[in-house]
Each structure stands twice: as C-alpha cells, then as structure tokens.
Residue, then its C-alpha position, 0 to 999 in steps of 0.5 A: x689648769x681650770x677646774x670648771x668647763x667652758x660650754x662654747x658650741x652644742x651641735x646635734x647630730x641626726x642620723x636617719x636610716x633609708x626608711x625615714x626612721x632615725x637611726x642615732x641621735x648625737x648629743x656633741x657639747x664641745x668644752x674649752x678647758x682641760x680638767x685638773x689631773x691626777x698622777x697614779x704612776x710613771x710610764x715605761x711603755x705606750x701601744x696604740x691600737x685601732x679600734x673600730x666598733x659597728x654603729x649598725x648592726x642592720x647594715x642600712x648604713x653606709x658608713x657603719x663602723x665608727x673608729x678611734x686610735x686608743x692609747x695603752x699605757x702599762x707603767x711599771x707597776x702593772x698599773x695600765x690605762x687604755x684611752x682615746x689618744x685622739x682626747x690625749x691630743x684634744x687635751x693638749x691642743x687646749x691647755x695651750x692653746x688661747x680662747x680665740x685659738x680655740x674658739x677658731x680650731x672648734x669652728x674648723x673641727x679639729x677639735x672632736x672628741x674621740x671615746x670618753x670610755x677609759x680603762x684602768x688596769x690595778x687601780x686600785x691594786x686587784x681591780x679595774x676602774x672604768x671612768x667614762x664621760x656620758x653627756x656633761x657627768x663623768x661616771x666610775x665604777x669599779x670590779x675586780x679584775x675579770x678572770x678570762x678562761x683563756x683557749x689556745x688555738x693553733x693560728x698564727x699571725x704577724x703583727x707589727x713584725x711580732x710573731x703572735x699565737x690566738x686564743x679565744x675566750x667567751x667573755x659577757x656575752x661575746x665570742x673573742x678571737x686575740x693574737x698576742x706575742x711572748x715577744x712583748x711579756x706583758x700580760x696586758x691587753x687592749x680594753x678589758x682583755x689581758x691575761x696571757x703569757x704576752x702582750x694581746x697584739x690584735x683583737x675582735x669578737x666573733x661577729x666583727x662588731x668591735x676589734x682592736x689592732x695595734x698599730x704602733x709600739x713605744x718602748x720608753x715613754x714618759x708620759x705619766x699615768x693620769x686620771x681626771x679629778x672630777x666629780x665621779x657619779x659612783x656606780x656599778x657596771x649595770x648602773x654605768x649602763x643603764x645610764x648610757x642606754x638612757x642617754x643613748x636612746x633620747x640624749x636630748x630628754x636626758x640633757x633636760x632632765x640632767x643639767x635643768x636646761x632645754x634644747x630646740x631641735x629644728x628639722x632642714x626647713x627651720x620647723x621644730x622637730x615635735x618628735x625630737x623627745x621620743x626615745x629611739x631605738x637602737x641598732x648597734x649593742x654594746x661590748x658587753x652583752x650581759x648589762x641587761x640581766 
C-alpha cells in the first residue's frame, strides 16, 4: 500500500442554527489511499456497536445525534481495539478499488468517513493508546488504563438475546449507566469502559448525550489487530484536546496554519464569506468533561 495521501476533493460544511448563527463548521478532506498498517495480534472475537453522540446540546437542531456503527475487537491477549467499522469498510473499498473507481464512488458519497477516534486496550501492556485523525495529522497519546469505581444496581436488560445486569460509575465528568453479561466473560467494553465480570453490552451517560449498543456479535473472526504507521504527533489526553477544540472551533484558520495553504469560503451567492476565520462556539461537549482543567 501507498504510504502518502492523495487529496482529491475538499468539501466544507456549514451548519446555522434558526438564529442565523453558525452552529458547526465541517472541515471534509477525502483521501484516496489507505496507510500502510502495522499487525499487533490476531483476533478471536468482533461486536459491533452503535453509537450515537449529541451534536447540539441546545436542541435547535433537528437532526442533533450524530452516529456510527463502531467495531471492537478483543484478540487473545487481551489486547482490544475499538474503531468506526464504517472506516474499516472505506479502507477496504480503496485498497481495491482504481483511481477512476474512486474518483466516481467520492463523487457518489460512498466514500464518507465515519470517527477517526480509535481505542486500544493493553497496547502497550497496562495501558490505552488513543489515536485520532484531526484535519490531515494523526495524533496518539497514551495513559494507564483507568481504573473504574464500578456500582452494581439491580436493572436488568436483554440485549442480543444475553441477560445483562447494570452498574454505574462517574468517570471524567459523566455519569455512565452500562448493561453488561457474564455470558460473554470478557472484561472489555465499548470506548474507555471495561472492568466488569462480563462483556459491557450497552452503554449511555446520564444525559444521553453519547450511548454504545451492541448490535452485533462474531464469535471467530480473522481479522487482525491493526494500527496505521503514520507520523503520530505525541501528546498527552489534555494536548489531544486542546487541539481538536482548536480545530473544532475554526477548522478552516487551523487548516492554514497547519498545512501553509488557504482556503476561500464562498456563502450561496458566490460572495466571500468575511466572517469564515472567526472562531465559533461550540454546542455539544466531549465524552470527557475534565479536559479543561
């Protein structure tokens, strides 16, 4: 596989809520090849979960829940791996695909991205690794594995055919409610969640802003464990965030002062948008809460 990217098509995304002001900017860059990748371990289990995060805390949007199907994969070493399956199947589609095929499937749309926000689980041994694609640079940090102060509650549910019991713990800033089975005795997890005496089936804080449900099951899978070898930026999880808030705020200012090159944002009548540069403000808070402290 290639090791550089191919830039066909920028796309940017303005969303305004009912007042006029804008309420998100999206900063797409569509890129043609697949990184080489590196193998960590075999696989002996995959669940898919879904997973739906609010996008407007305020509620002026219609459509404020974004979503993505997200892939974990436990290997038998107890090394995991929780990433968008909709990437997986990108990835797939371009390493097999030609330049015009391409070309045609971007123009179509089937070619969108789903999180670049991936997980590991014991890689290295003891600790999580987050790697995460914001704008064209890849970032990865790394923390010991969060020890979870787990309650046990008397709900019940049934997921998947699997009796699950809850708990709930408070984790950097959020309330989580989880379902998990002792049918499936892993102590894994979707995310950073893990640490029970079974396979956590179901999760959501407590204002329903982010939830994970499993929605599907493989029992032998023999897809590896992979990590992209790319140039990391190494940082830590408050440097991760300080910089996806940069970026979030005014992704077109940080795509100038990251790459050295300009963009012109046009509004409908062609005219150029003077205000395109000015930061925003953001309606929606991420999974952690405590990254400003």
């Amino acid at each position: 596989m290639k090791k550089t990217f191919l830039i066909l098509v920028i796309t940017l995304i303005v969303t305004a809520i009912a007042s006029g002001k804008i309420h998100r900017r999206q900063l797409s860059i569509f890129q043609a090849s697949v990184p080489e990748t590196e193998t960590l371990t075999p696989e002996n289990m995959e669940f898919v979960y879904d997973y739906r995060y609010c996008v407007d805390t305020t509620g002026s949007l219609k459509d404020n829940f974004n979503t993505d199907n997200m892939l974990l994969q436990i290997g038998p070493d107890g090394l995991s791996k929780f990433s968008s399956y909709k990437n997986l199947t990108v990835d797939s589609i371009l390493m097999r695909s030609t330049q015009e095929q391409i070309a045609e499937a971007a123009i179509e749309g089937k070619l969108s991205n789903g999180e670049f926000m991936t997980i590991y689980k014991n890689y290295p041994a003891g600790r999580l690794t987050h790697t995460e694609k914001i704008c064209r640079d890849w970032f990865r940090y790394d923390e010991e594995i969060p020890s979870l102060d787990w309650e046990l509650t008397d709900s019940v549910a049934t997921i998947l055919g699997y009796e699950c019991q809850s708990a709930r713990c408070k984790f950097r800033g959020r309330e989580w409610t989880v379902f998990y089975t002792e049918d499936i005795p892993l102590m894994d997890g979707p995310w950073k969640l893990h640490g029970l005496p079974g396979l956590i089936m179901k999760a959501s804080d407590a204002d329903g802003h982010y939830t994970f449900e499993c929605i599907g099951i493989k029992s032998k899978a023999d897809r590896p464990i992979t990590i992209y070898k790319v140039p990391f930026n190494k940082t830590d999880r408050k440097g991760y965030y300080d910089t996806k808030h940069r970026y979030e705020i005014n992704p077109y200012a940080y795509y100038e002062a990251t790459t050295g090159e300009h963009i012109t944002v046009i509004d409908g009548a062609g005219n150029p948008s003077l205000d395109a540069y000015d930061p925003i403000e953001l309606h929606y808070d991420y999974i952690e809460l405590d990254w400003k402290k």
